[in-house]
C-alpha positions as CSV (number, residue, x, y, z in Angstrom):
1,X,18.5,12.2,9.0
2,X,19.6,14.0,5.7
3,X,17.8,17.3,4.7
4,X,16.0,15.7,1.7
5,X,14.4,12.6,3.8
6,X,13.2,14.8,6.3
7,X,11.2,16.8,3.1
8,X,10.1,13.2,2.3
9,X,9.2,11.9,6.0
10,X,7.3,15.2,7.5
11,X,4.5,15.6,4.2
12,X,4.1,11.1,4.3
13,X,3.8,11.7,7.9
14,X,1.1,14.2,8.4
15,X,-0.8,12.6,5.3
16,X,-0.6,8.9,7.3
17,X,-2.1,11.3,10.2
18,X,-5.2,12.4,8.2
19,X,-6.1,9.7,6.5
20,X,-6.2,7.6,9.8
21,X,-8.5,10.5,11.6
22,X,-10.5,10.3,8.0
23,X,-11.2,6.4,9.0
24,X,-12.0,7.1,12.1
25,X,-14.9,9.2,11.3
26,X,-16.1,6.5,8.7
27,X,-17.1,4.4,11.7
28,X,-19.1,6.2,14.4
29,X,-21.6,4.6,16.5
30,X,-25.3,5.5,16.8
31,X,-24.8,7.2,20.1
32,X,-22.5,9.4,18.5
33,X,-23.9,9.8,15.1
34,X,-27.2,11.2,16.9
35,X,-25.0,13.0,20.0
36,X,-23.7,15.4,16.8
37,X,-25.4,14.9,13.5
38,X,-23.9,18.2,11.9
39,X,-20.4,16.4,11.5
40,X,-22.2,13.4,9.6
41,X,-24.7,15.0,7.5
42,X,-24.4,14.0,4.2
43,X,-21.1,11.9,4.7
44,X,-20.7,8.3,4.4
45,X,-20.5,6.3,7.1
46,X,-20.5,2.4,8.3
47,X,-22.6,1.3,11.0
48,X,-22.8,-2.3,12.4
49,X,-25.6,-3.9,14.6
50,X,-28.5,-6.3,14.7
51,X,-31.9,-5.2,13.0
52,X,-34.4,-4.7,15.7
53,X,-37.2,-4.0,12.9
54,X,-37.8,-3.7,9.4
55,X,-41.1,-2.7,7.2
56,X,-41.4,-2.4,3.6
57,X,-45.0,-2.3,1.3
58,X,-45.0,-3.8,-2.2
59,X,-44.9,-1.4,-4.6
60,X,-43.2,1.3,-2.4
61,X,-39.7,1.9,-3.9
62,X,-38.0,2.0,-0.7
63,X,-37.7,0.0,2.5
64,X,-36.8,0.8,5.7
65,X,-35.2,-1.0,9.3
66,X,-33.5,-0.2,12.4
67,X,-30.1,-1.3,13.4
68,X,-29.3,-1.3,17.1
69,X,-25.2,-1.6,17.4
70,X,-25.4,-1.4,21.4
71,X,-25.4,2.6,21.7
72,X,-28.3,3.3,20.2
73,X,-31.6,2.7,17.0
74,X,-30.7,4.0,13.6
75,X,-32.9,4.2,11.0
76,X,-31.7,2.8,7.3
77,X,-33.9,3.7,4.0
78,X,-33.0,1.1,1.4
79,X,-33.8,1.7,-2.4
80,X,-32.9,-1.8,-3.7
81,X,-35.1,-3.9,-2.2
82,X,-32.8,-5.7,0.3
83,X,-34.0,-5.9,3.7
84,X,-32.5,-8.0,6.6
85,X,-35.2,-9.7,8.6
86,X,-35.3,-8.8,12.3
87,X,-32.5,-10.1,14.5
88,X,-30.1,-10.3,11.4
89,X,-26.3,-8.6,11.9
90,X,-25.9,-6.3,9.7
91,X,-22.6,-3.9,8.5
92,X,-24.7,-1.1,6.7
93,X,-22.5,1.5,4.9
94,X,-24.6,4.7,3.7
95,X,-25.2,8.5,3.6
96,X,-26.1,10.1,6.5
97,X,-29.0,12.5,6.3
98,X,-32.2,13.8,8.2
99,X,-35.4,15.2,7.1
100,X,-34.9,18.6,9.4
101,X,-32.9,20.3,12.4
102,X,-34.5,22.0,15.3
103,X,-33.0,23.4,18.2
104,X,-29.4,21.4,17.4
105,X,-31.4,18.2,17.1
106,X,-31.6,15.7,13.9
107,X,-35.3,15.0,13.2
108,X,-35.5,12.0,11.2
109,X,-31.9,11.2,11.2
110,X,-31.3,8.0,8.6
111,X,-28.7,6.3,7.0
112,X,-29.4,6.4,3.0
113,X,-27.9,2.6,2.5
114,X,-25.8,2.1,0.1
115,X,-24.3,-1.7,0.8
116,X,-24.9,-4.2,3.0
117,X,-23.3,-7.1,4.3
118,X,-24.8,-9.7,6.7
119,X,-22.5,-11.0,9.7
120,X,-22.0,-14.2,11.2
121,X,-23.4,-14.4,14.8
């Protein structure tokens, strides 16, 4: 391979590298988003699962339900009044926060929704 493709190949190639380890964090399950919460705070992150509960109160300007995507419960806060009803399959894509951390553990670890998209069954 001549000098100047190499200059070309090696920077595409470790750039294709990170950007595919960057996807893979955009998609973590619930098991792991809980098992280390530190690595997710505040990032942005898609979850999919079926809504195992949801609660909202008129006049309250957020919502919230739990997705369960088969490793564990999540809570989701949602602003804009959409809320899937229980048993719907959900893709929620939001920022991952908690209210405090104690001892290494997330207390009130919740997705901050920021789109959803219902799935077929």
């Amino acid at each position: 391979m001549p000098k100047p493709m190499i200059r070309v190949a090696a920077p595409l190639a470790v750039v294709v590298l990170l950007s595919g380890c960057a996807l893979a964090v955009r998609h973590p399950s619930v098991a792991e988003l809980k098992y280390n919460p530190g690595r997710y705070n505040d990032k942005t992150v898609s979850v999919e699962g079926v809504v195992t509960s949801s609660w909202g109160i008129p006049l309250v300007p957020f919502k919230l339900y739990k997705i369960d995507d088969g490793t564990g419960e999540v809570t989701v806060i949602s602003q804009n009044g959409r809320v899937p009803s229980k048993g719907a399959r959900v893709r929620v894509k939001g920022r991952v926060n908690d209210v405090a951390t104690l001892g290494g553990q997330a207390i009130g670890l919740h997705i901050q929704q920021r789109d959803l998209d219902f799935k077929n069954r």
